[in-house]
C-alpha positions as CSV (number, residue, x, y, z in Angstrom):
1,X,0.3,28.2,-24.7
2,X,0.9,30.6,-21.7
3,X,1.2,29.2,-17.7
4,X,-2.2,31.4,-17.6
5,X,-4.0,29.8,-20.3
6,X,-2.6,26.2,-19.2
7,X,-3.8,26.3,-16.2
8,X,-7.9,27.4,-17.2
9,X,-7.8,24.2,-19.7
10,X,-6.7,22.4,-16.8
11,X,-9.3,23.5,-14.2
12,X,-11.9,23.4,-17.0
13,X,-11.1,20.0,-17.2
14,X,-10.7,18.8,-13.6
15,X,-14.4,20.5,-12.9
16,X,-16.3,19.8,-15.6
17,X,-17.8,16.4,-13.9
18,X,-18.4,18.5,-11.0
19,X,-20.3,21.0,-13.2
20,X,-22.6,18.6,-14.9
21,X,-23.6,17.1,-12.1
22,X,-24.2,20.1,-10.1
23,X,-26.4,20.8,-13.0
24,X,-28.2,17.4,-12.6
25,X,-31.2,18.0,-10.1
26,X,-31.7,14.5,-10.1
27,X,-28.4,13.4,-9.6
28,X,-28.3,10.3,-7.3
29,X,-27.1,11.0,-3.5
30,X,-23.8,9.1,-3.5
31,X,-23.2,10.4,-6.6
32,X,-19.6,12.5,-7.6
33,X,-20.3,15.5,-6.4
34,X,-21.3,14.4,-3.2
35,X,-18.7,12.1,-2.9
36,X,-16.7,15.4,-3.6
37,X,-17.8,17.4,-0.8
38,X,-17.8,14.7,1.8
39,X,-13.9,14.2,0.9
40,X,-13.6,18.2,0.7
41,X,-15.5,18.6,4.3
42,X,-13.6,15.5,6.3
43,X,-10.0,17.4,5.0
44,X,-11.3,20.7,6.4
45,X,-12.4,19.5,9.7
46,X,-9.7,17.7,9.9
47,X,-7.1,20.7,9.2
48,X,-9.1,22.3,11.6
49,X,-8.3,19.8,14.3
50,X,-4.8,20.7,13.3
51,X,-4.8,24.1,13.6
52,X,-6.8,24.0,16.9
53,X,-5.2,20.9,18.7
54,X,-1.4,20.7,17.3
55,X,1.5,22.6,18.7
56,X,3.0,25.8,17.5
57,X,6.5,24.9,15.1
58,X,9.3,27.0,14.1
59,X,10.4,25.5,10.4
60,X,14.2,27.2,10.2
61,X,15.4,26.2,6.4
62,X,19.0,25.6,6.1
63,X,20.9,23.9,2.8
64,X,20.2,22.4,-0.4
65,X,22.6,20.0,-1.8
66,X,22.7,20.1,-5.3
67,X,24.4,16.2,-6.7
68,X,27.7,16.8,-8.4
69,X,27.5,14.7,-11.2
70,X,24.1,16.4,-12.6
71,X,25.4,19.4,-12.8
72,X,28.4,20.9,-13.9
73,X,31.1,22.6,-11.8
74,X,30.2,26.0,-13.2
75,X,26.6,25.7,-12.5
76,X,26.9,24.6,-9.2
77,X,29.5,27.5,-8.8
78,X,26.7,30.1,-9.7
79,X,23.9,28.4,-7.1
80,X,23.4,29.2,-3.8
81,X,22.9,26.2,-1.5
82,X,22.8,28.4,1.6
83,X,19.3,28.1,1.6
84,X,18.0,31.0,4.2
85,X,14.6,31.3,5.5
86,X,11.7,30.4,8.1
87,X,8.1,29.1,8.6
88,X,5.3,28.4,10.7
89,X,3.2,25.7,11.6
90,X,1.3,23.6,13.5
91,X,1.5,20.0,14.2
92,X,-0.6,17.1,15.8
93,X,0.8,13.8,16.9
94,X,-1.8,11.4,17.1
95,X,-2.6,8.2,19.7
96,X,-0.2,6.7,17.7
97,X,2.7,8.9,17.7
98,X,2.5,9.7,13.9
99,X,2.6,13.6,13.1
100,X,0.5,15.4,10.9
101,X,1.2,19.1,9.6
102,X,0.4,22.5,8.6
103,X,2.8,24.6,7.1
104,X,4.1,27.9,5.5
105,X,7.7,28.1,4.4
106,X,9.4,30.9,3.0
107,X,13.5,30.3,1.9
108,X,16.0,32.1,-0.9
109,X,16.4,29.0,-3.6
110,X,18.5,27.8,-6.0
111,X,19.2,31.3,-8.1
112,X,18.7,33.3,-4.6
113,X,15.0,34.4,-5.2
114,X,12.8,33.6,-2.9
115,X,10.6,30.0,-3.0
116,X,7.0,30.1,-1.2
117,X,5.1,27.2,0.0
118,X,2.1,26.2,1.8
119,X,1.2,22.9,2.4
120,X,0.7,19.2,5.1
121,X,2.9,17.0,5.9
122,X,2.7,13.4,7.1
123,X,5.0,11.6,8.6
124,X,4.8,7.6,10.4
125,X,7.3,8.1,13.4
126,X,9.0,5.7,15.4
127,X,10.3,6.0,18.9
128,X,13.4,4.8,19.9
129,X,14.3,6.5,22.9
130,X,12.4,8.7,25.1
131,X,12.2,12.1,23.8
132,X,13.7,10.5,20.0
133,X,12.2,9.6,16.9
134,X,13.0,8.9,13.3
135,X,10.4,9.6,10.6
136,X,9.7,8.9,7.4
137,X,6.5,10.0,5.5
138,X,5.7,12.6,2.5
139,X,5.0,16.3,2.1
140,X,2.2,18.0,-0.3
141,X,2.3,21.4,-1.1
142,X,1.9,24.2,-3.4
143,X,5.4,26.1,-4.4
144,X,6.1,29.6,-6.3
145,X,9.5,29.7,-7.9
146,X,10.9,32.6,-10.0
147,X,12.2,30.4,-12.4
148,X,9.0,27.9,-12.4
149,X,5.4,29.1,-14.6
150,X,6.1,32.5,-13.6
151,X,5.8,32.3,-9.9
152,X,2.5,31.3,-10.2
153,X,1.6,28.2,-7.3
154,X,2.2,24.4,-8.9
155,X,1.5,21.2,-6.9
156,X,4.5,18.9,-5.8
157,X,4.6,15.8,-3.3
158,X,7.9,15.0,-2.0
159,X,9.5,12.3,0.4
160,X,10.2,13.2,4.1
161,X,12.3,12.7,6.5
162,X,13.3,13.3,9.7
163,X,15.2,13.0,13.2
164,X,13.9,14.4,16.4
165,X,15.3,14.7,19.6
166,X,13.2,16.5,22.5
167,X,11.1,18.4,19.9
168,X,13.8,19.8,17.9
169,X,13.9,17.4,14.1
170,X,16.8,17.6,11.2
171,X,14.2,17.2,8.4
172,X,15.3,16.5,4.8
173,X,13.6,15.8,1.5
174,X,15.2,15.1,-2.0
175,X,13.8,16.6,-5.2
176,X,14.1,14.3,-8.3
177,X,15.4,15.0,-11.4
178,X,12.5,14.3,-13.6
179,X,13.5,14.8,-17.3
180,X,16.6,13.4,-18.7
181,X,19.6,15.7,-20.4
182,X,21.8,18.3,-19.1
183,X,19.6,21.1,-19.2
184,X,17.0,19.6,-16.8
185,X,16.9,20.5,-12.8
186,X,16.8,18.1,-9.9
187,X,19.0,15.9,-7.9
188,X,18.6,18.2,-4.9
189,X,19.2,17.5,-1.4
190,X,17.5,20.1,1.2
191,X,18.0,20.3,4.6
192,X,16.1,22.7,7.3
193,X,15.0,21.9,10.7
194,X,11.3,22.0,12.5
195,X,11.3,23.4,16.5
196,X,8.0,22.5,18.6
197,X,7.2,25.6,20.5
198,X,4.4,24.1,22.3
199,X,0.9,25.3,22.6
């Protein structure tokens, strides 16, 4: 079965109780669909708020460690782990000091071609100086990859992160190897850093 084809059965699938009950005229109010576009609204106003309120960031993408005892010597000969690239973003601290974000990140990967993404980022800070703070948090996002269902967009959530000293954070996230034998990909370490420009 093609990417292409894969992914129709799978958005057939995941809308098809959307469907019926859009079909349902008498569908109760608090019913799925609803339910659906309450969620769907609350995220977009509150991406909004992002976009509107947050500051302006610089992403600047920098290395991708790839563990030594995954792969072999001559793999890890033929990758590049200078991991080049930039973004842009904005981000909103909240009352509490916790960060949420809006991103787009473009970098040369593994094999040198170049990996797309798009996606938010949370992250629960903590303060322990005045202009310092640690994070930790996740990041969701859609990814193209040459060598990944023919660089068409896939989902993938990821650990994050970071250290940030007067609005300049080393931010780091690690990619798991997810199937076992020698052939599979993972075990990655990346690296790239996030610059708040402001308003």
């Amino acid at each position: 079965m093609t990417a292409k084809l894969q992914l129709g059965v799978m958005l057939v699938v995941l809308l098809a109780p959307l469907q019926g009950h859009a079909a349902d005229e008498d569908a109760p109010p608090d019913g799925l669909m609803e339910k659906t576009v309450a969620v769907a609204e609350d995220t977009a106003n509150y991406a909004r708020r992002i976009i509107d309120e947050g500051d302006n960031t610089l992403y600047l993408s920098g290395y991708a460690y790839h563990d030594r005892s995954t792969y072999s010597a001559a793999k890890i000969d033929g990758f590049n782990e200078a991991a080049w690239g930039a973004g842009f973003g904005r981000t909103l601290i909240d009352d509490k000091g916790n960060s949420d974000s809006l991103f787009a990140l473009a970098f040369l990967d593994s094999h040198s071609d170049v990996q797309a993404q798009v996606g938010y980022a949370r992250e629960w800070r903590w303060q322990f100086a005045e202009h310092a703070a640690v994070g930790g948090g996740f990041v969701a996002m859609l990814v193209t990859r040459s060598d990944m269902f023919s660089n068409m967009p896939f989902p993938v959530v990821l650990p994050l992160v970071s250290v940030e000293v007067k609005g300049v954070a080393l931010m780091a996230t690690y990619i798991p190897k997810l199937s076992p034998g020698d052939g599979a990909n993972g075990n990655v370490l990346y690296l790239f850093g996030r610059i708040n420009l402001g308003r």
